[in-house]
PASEBA-1860 file (N, C-alpha, C; in nm, 3 decimals):
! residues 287
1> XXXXXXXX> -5.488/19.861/11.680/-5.457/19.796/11.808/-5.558/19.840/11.914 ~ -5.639/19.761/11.944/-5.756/19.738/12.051/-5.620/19.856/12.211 ~ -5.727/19.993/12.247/-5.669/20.070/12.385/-5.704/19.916/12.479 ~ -5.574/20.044/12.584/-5.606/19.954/12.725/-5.724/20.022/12.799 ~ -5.818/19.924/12.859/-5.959/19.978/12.931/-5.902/20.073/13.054 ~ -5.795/20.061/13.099/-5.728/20.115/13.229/-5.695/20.274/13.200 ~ -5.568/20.219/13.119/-5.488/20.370/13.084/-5.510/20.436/12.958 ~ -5.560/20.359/12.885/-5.549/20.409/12.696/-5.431/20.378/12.654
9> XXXXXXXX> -5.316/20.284/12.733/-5.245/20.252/12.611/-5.213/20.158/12.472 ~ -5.168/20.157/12.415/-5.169/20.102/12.287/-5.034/19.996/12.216 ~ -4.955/20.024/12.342/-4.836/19.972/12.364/-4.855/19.809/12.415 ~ -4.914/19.708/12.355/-4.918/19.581/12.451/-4.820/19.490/12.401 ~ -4.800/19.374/12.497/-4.740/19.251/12.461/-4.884/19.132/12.438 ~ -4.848/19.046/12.391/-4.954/18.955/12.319/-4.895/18.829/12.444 ~ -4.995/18.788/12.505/-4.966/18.658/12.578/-4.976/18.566/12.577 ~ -5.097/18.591/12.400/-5.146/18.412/12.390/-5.310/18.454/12.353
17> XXXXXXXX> -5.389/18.334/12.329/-5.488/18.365/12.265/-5.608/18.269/12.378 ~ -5.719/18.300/12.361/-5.800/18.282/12.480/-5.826/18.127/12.402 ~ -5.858/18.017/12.560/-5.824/17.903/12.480/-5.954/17.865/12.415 ~ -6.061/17.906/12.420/-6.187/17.905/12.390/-6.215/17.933/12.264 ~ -6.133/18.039/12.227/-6.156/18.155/12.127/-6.018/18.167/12.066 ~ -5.999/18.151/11.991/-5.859/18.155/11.917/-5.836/18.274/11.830 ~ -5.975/18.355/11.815/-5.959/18.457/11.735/-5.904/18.590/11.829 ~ -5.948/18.575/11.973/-5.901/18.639/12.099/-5.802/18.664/12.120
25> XXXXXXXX> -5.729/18.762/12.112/-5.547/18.775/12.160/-5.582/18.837/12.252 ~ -5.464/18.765/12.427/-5.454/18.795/12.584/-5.355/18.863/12.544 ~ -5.380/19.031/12.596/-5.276/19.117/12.570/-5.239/19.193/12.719 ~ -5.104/19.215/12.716/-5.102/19.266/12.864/-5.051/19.407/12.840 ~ -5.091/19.536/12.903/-5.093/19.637/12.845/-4.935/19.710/12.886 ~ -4.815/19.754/12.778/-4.660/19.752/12.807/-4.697/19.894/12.897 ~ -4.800/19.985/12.973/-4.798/20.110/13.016/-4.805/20.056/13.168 ~ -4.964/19.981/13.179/-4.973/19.990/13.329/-5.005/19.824/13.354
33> XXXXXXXX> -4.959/19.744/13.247/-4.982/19.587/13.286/-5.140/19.557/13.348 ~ -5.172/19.596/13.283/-5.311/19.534/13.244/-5.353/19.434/13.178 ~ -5.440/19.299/13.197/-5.406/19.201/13.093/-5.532/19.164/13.088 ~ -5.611/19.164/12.954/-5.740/19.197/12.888/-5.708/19.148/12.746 ~ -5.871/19.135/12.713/-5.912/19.054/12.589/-5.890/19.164/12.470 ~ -5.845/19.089/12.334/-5.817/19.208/12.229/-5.987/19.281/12.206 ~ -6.079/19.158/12.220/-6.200/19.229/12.207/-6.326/19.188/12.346 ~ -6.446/19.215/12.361/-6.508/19.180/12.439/-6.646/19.168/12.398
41> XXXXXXXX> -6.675/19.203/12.246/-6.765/19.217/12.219/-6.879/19.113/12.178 ~ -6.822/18.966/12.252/-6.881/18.821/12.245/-6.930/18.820/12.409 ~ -6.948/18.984/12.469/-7.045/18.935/12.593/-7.159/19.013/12.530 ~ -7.276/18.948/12.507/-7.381/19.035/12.512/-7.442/19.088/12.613 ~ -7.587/19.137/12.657/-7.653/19.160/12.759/-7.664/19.009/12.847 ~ -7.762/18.935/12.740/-7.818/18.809/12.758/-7.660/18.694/12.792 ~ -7.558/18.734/12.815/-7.461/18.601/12.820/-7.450/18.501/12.935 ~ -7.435/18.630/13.025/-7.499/18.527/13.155/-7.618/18.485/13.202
49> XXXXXXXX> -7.672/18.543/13.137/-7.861/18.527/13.160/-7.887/18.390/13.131 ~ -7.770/18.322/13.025/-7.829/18.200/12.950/-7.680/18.096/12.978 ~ -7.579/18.115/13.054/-7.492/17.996/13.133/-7.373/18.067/12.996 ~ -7.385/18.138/12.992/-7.265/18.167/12.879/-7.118/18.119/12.951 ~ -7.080/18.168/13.077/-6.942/18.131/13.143/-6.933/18.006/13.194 ~ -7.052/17.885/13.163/-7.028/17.767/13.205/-7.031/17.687/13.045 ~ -7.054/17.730/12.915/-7.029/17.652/12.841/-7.187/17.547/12.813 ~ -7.116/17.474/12.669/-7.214/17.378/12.645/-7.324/17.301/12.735
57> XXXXXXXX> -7.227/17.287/12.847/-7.292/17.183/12.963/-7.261/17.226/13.111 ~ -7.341/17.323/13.136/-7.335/17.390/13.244/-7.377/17.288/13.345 ~ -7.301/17.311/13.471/-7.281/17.232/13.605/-7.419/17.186/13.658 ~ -7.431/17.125/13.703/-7.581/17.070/13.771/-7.598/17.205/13.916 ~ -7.693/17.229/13.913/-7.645/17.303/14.090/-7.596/17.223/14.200 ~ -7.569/17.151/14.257/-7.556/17.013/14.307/-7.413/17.050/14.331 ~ -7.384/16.969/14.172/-7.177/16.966/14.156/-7.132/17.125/14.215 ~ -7.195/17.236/14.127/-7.138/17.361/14.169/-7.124/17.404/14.259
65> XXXXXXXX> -7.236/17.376/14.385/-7.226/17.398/14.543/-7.069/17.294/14.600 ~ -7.105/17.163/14.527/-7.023/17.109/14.597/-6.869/17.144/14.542 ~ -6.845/17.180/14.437/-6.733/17.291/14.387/-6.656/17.380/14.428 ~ -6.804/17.435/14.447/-6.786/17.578/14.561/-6.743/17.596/14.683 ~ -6.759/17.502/14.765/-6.759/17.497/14.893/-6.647/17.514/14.965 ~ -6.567/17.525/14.911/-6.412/17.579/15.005/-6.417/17.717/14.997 ~ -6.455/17.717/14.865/-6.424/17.885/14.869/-6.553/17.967/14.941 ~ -6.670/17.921/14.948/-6.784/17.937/15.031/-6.746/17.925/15.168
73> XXXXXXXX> -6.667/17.820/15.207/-6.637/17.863/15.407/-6.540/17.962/15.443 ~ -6.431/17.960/15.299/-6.302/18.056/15.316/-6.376/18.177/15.339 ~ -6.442/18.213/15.266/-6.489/18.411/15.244/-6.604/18.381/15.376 ~ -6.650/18.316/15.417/-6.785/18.312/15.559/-6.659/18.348/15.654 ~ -6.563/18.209/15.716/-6.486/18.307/15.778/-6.423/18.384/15.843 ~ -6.362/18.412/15.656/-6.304/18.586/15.722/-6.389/18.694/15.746 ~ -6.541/18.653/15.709/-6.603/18.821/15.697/-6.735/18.783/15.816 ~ -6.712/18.608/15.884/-6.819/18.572/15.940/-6.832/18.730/16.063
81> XXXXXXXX> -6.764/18.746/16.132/-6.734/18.909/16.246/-6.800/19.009/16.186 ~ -6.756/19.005/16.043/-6.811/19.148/16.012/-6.928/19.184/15.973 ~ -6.983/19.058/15.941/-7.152/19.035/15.890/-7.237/19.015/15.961 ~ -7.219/19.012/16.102/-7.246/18.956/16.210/-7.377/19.080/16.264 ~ -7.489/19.050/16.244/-7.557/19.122/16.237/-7.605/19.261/16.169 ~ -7.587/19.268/16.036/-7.572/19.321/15.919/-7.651/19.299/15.802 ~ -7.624/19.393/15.697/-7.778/19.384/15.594/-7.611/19.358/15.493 ~ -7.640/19.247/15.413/-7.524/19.207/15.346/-7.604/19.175/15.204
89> XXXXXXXX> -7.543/19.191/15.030/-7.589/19.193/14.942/-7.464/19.083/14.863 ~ -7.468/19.027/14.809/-7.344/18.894/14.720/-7.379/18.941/14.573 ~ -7.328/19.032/14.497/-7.323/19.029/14.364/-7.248/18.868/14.287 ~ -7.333/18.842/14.217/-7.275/18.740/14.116/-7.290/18.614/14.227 ~ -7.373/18.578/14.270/-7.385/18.465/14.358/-7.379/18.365/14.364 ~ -7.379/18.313/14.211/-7.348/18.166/14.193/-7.490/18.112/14.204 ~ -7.450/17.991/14.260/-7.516/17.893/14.327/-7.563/17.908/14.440 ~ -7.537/18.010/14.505/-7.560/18.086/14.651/-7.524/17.984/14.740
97> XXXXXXXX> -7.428/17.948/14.741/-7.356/17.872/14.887/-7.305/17.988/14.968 ~ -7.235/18.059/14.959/-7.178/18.160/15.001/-7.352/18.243/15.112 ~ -7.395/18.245/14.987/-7.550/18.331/15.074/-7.584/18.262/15.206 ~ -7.571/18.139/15.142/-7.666/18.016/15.279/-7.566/18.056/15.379 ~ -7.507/18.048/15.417/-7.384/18.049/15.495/-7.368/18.188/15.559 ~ -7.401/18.264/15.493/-7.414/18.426/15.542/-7.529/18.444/15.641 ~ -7.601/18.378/15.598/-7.771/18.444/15.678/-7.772/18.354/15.807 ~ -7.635/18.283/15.821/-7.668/18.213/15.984/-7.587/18.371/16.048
105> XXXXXXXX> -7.603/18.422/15.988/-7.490/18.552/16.073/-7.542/18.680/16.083 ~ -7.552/18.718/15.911/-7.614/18.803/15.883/-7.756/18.889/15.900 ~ -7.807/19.006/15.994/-7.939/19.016/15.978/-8.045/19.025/15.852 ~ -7.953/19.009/15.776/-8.079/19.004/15.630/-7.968/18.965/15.476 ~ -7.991/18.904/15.395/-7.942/18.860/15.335/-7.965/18.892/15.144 ~ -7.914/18.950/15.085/-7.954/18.956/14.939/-7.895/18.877/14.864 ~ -7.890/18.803/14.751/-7.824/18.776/14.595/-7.852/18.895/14.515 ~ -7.733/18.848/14.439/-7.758/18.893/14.253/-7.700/18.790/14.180
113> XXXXXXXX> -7.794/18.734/14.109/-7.735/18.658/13.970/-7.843/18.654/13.833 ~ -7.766/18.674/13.764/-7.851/18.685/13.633/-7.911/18.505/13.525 ~ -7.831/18.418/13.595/-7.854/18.316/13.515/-8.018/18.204/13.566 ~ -8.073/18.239/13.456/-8.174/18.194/13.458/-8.210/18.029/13.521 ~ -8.136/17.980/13.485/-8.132/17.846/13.531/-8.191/17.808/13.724 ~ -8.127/17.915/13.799/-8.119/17.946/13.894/-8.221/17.957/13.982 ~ -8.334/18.022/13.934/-8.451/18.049/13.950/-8.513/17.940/14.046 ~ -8.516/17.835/14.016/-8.606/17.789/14.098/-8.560/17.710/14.186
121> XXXXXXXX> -8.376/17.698/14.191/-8.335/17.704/14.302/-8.316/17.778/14.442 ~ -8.332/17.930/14.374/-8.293/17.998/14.495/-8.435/18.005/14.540 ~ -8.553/17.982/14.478/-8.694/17.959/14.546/-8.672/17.819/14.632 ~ -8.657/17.770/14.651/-8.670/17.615/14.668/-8.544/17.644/14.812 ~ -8.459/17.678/14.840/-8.399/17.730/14.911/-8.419/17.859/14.982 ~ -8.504/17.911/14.963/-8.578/18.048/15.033/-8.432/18.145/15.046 ~ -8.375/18.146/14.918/-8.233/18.286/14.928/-8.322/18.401/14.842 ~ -8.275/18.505/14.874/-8.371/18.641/14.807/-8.265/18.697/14.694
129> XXXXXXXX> -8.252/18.623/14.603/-8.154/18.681/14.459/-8.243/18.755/14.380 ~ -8.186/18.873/14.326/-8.204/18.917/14.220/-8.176/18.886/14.112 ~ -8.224/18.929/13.986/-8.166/18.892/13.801/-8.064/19.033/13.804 ~ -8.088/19.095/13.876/-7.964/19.223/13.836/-7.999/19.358/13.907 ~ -7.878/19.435/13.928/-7.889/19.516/14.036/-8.049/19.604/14.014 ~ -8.077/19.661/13.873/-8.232/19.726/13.869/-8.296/19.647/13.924 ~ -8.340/19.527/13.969/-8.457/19.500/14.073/-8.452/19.532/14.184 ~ -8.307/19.538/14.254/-8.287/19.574/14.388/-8.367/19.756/14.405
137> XXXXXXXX> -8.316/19.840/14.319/-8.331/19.932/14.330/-8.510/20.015/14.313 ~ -8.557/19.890/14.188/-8.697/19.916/14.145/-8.761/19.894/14.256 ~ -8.696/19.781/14.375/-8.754/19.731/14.501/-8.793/19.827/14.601 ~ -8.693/19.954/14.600/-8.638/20.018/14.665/-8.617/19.989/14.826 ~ -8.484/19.875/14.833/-8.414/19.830/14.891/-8.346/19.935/14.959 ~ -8.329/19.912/15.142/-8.237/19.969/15.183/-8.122/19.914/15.174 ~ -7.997/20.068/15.212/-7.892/20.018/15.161/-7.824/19.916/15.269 ~ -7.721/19.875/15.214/-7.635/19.776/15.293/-7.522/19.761/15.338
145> XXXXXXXX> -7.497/19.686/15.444/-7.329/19.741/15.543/-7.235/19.702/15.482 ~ -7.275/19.559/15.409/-7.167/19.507/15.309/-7.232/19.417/15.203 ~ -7.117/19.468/15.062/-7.189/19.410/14.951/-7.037/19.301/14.945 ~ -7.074/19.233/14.847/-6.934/19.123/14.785/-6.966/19.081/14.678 ~ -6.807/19.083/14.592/-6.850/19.069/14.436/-6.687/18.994/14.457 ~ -6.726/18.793/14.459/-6.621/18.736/14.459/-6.611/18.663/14.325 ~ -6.489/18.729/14.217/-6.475/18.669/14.108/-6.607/18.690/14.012 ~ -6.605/18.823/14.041/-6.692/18.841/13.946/-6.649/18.954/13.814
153> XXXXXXXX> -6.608/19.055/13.903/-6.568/19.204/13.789/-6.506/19.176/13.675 ~ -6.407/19.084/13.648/-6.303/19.051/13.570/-6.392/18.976/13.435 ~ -6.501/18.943/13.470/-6.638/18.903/13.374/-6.701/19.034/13.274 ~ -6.726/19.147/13.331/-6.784/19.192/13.289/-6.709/19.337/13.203 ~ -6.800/19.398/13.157/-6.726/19.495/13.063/-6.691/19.583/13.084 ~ -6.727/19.614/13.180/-6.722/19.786/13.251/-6.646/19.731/13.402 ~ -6.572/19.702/13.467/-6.564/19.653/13.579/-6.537/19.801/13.659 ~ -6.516/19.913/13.626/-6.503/20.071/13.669/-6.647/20.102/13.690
161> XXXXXXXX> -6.730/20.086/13.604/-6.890/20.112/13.613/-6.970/20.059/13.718 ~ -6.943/19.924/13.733/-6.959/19.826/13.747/-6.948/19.834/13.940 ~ -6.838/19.907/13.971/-6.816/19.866/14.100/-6.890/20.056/14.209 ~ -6.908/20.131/14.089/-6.957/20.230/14.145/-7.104/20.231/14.182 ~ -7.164/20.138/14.074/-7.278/20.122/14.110/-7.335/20.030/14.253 ~ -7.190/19.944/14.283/-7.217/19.832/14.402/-7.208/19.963/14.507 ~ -7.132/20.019/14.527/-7.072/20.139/14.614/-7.168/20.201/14.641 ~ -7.273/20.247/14.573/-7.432/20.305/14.572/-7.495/20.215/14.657
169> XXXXXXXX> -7.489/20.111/14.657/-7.580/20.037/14.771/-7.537/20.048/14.905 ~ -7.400/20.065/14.932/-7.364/20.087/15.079/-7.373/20.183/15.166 ~ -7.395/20.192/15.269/-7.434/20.247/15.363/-7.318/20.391/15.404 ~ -7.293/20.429/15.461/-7.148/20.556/15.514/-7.054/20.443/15.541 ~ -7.081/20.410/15.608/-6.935/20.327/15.680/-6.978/20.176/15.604 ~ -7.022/20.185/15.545/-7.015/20.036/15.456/-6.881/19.960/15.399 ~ -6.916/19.887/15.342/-6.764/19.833/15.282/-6.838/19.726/15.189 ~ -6.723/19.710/15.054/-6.725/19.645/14.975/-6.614/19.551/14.923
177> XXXXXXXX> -6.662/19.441/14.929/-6.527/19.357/14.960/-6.518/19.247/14.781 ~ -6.428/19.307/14.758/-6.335/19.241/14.616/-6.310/19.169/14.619 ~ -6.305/19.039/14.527/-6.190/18.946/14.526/-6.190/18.858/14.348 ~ -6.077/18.903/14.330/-6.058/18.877/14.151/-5.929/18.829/14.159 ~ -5.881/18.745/14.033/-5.728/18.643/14.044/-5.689/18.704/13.992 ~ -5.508/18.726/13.972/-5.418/18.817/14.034/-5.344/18.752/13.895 ~ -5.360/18.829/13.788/-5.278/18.825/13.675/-5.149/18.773/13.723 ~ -5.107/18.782/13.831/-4.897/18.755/13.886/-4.905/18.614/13.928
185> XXXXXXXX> -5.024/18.599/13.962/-5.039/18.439/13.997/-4.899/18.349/13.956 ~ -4.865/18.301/14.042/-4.709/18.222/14.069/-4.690/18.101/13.909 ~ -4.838/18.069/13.913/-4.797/17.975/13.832/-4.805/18.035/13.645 ~ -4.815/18.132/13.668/-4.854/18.229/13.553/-4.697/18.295/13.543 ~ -4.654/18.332/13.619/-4.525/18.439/13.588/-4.401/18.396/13.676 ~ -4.419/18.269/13.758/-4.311/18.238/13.833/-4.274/18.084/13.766 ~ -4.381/18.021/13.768/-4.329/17.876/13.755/-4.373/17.886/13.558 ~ -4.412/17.970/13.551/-4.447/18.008/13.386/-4.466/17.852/13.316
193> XXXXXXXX> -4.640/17.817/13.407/-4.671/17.725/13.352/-4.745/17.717/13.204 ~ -4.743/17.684/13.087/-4.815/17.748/12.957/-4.996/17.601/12.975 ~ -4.960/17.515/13.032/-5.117/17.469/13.036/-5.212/17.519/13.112 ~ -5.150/17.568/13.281/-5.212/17.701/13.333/-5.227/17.807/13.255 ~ -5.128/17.837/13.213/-5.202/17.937/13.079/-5.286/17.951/13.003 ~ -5.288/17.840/12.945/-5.426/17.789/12.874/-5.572/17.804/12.909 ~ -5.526/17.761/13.089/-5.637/17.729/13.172/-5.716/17.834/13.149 ~ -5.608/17.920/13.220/-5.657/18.100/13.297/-5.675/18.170/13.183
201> XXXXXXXX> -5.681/18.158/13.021/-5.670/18.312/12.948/-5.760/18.225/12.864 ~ -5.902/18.283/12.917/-6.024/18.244/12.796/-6.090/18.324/12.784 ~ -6.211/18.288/12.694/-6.304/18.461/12.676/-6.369/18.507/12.827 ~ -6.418/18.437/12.903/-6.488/18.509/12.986/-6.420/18.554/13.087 ~ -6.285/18.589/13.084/-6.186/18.652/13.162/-6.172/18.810/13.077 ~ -6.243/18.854/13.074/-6.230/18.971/12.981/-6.087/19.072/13.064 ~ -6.066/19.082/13.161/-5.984/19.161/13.230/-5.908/19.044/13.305 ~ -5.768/19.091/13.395/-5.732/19.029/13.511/-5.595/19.127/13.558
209> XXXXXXXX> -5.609/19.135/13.669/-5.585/19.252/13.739/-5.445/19.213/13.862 ~ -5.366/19.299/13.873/-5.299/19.245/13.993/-5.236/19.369/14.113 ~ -5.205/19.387/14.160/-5.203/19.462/14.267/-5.231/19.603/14.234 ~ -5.104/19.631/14.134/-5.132/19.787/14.082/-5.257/19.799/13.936 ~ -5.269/19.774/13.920/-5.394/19.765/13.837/-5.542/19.783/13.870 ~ -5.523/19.678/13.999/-5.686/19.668/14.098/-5.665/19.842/14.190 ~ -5.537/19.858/14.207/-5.552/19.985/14.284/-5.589/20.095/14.150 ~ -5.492/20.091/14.056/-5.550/20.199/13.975/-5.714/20.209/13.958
217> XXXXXXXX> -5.797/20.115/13.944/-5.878/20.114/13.911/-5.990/20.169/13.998 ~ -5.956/20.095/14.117/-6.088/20.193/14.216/-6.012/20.331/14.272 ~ -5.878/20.391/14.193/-5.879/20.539/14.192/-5.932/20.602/14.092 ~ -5.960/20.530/13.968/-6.065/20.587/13.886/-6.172/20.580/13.891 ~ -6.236/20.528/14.019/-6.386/20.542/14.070/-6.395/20.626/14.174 ~ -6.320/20.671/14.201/-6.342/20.755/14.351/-6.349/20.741/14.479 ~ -6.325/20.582/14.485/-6.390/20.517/14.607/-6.270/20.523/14.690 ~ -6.275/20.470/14.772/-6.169/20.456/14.895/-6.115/20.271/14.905
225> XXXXXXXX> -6.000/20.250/14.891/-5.923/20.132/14.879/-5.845/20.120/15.052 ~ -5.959/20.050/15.113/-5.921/20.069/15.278/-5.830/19.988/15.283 ~ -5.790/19.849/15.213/-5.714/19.737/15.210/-5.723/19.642/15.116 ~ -5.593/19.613/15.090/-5.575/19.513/14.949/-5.465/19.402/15.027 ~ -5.538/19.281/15.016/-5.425/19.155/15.023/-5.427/19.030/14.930 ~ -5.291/18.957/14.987/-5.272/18.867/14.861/-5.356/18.713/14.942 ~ -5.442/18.625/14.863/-5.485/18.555/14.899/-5.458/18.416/14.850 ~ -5.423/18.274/14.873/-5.344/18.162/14.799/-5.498/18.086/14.813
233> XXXXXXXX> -5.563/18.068/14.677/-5.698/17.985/14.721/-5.678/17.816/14.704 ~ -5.555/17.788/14.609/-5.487/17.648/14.578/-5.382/17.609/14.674 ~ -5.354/17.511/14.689/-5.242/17.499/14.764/-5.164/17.422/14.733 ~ -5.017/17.403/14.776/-4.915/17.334/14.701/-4.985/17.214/14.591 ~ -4.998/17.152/14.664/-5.066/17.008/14.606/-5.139/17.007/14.430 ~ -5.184/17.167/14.455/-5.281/17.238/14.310/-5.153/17.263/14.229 ~ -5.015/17.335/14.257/-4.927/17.376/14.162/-4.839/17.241/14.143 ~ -4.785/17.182/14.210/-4.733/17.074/14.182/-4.790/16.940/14.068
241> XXXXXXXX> -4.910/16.937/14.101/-5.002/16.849/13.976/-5.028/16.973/13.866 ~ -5.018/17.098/13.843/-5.018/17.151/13.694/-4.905/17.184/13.657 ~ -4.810/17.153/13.754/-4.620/17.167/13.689/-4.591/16.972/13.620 ~ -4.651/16.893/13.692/-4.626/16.746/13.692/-4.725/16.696/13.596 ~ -4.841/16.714/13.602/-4.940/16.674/13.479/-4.992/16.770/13.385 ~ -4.986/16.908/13.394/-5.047/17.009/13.328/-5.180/17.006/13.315 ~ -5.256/16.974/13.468/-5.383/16.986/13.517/-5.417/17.028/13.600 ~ -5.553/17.056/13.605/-5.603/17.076/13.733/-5.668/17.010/13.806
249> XXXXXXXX> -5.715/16.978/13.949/-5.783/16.906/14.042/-5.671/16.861/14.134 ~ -5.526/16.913/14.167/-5.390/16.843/14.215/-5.448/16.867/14.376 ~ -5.505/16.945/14.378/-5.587/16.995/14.507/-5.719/16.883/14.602 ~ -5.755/16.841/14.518/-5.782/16.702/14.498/-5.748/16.550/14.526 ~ -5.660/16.492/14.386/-5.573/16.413/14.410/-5.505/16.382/14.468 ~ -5.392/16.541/14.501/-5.312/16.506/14.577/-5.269/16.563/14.706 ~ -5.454/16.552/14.786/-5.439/16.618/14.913/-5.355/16.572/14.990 ~ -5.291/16.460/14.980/-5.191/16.413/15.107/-5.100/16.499/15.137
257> XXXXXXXX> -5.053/16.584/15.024/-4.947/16.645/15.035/-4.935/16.782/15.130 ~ -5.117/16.811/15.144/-5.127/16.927/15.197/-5.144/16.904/15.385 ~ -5.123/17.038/15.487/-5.158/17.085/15.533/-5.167/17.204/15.572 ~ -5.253/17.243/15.673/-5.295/17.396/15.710/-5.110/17.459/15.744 ~ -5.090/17.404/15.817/-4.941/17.513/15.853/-4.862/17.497/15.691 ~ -4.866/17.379/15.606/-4.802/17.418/15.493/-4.847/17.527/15.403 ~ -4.982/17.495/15.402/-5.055/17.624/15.322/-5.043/17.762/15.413 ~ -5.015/17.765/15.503/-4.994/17.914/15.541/-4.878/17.928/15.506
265> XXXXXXXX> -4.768/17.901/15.527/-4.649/17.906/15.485/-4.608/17.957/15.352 ~ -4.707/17.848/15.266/-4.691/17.883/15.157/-4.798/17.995/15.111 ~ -4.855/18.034/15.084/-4.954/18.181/15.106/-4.889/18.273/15.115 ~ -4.781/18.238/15.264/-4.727/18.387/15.337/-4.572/18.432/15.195 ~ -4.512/18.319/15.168/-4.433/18.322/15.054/-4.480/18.361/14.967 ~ -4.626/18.328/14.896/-4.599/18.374/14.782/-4.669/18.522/14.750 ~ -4.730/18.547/14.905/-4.813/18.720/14.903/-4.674/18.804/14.933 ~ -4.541/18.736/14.973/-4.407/18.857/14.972/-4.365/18.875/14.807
273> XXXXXXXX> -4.418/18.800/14.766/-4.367/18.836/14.623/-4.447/18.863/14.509 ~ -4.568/18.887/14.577/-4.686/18.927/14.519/-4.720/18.805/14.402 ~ -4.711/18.697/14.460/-4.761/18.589/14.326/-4.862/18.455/14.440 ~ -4.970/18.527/14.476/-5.080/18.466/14.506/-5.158/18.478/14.417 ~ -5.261/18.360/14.397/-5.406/18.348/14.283/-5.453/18.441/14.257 ~ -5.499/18.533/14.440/-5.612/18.550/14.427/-5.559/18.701/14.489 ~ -5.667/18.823/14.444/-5.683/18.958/14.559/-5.803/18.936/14.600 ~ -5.755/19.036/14.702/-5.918/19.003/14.811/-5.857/19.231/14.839
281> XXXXXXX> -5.963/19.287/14.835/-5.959/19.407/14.858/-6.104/19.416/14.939 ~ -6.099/19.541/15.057/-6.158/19.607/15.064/-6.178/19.751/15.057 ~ -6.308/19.827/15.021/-6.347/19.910/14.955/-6.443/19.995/14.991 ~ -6.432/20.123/15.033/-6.497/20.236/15.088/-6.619/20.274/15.022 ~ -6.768/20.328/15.045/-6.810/20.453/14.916/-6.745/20.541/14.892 ~ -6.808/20.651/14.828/-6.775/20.798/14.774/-6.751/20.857/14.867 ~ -6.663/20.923/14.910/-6.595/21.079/15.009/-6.752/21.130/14.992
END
């Protein structure tokens, strides 16, 4: 029986099998509820280097910006104040919408993304991405007030390793700001949808984390956990079309249904019961 990456336990429940990968059992760990892949050993070095988490037919850059883009104004912002003349770094950058959007604020602006494809977009757009944190450092880059790694950790293998090394780039009073989906997610353990299930438990979810889990974890880095909240990135309209059709895009389709005071409402409900999508943490360096 594959340990838990968290605690070492050995005690799990089986949740289902990644829908990608059928040889994959989503196990959630019976010690500290941890919920991780039986194996991980289908990420190589090269996986993201070559569109591994987008599949056969990876997104045009185009569609992906335009994809992106809610969640690109949501995180500008809340953090637009705090970047606000600041040396800011975006681990896992995507498509760098998020970046563009930073540097109307920000005094200086970095990426990181490893997927090759990318390349001669973020030239062509004048964003300063890296292939991976050793260039920043080979650069010898000063450090920075704030780094962000949105939806990214839960990708990779080490996400403990992983976040000490971001922590190294920040400054004393720096901050590092988290944000990974929330294993409790409503439609996962409340409305116990099984095609959302499907959705959410594939290989490149190697981890997924939810309140006490994300805290255990940056106490096994040492870092300082200044604040953890619950964040709703879908809104009614998104759970209602995967309870009614067992899809996604309801966010979409069936925007009529939405507005801003409903989505706060609903947000504020479902962060009292800890079954929002998404965490959003922020994160200290080393004492």
């Amino acid at each position: 029986m594959t340990d838990c990456y968290l605690c070492g336990g050995t005690a799990h429940r089986r949740l289902g099998s990644a829908r990608d990968n059928p040889k994959l059992d989503v196990l959630e760990c019976g010690t500290c509820s941890l919920v991780f892949l039986s194996s991980i050993k289908h990420i190589q070095l090269s996986h993201y280097e070559q569109s591994g988490m987008h599949g056969a037919h990876p997104l045009p850059v185009g569609t992906w910006l335009r994809e992106a883009a809610a969640d690109d104004e949501r995180r500008f912002r809340f953090l637009q104040q705090t970047m606000a003349g600041k040396r800011l770094l975006d681990f896992g950058c995507g498509a760098g919408g998020f970046l563009l959007k930073a540097q109307t604020m920000a005094a200086a602006t970095e990426g990181v993304e490893p997927e090759l494809r990318l390349q001669s977009h973020f030239a062509q757009v004048q964003l300063k991405v890296h292939k991976g944190l050793e260039d920043i450092a080979a650069a010898g880059a000063d450090s920075f007030d704030l780094v962000t790694a949105f939806h990214v950790v839960e990708h990779l293998p080490d996400p403990r390793a992983t976040l000490i090394k971001l922590a190294a780039f920040l400054k004393k009073d720096g901050e590092l700001i988290l944000e990974v989906p929330n294993s409790e997610d409503a439609l996962l353990t409340l409305f116990e949808s099984q095609p959302f299930s499907d959705f959410t438990y594939w290989s490149q979810h190697l981890f997924l984390f939810n309140r006490r889990t994300l805290q255990d974890l940056v106490k096994q880095t040492g870092l300082q956990l200044r604040w953890l909240k619950q964040v709703q990135r879908y809104p009614l309209s998104n759970h209602l079309h995967w309870l009614a059709r067992g899809k996604p895009g309801g966010h979409q389709k069936w925007a009529f249904i939405d507005s801003p005071a409903l989505h706060d409402a609903y947000e504020a409900q479902l962060a009292a019961m800890g079954r929002c999508d998404t965490l959003l943490a922020g994160i200290g360096p080393l004492s």
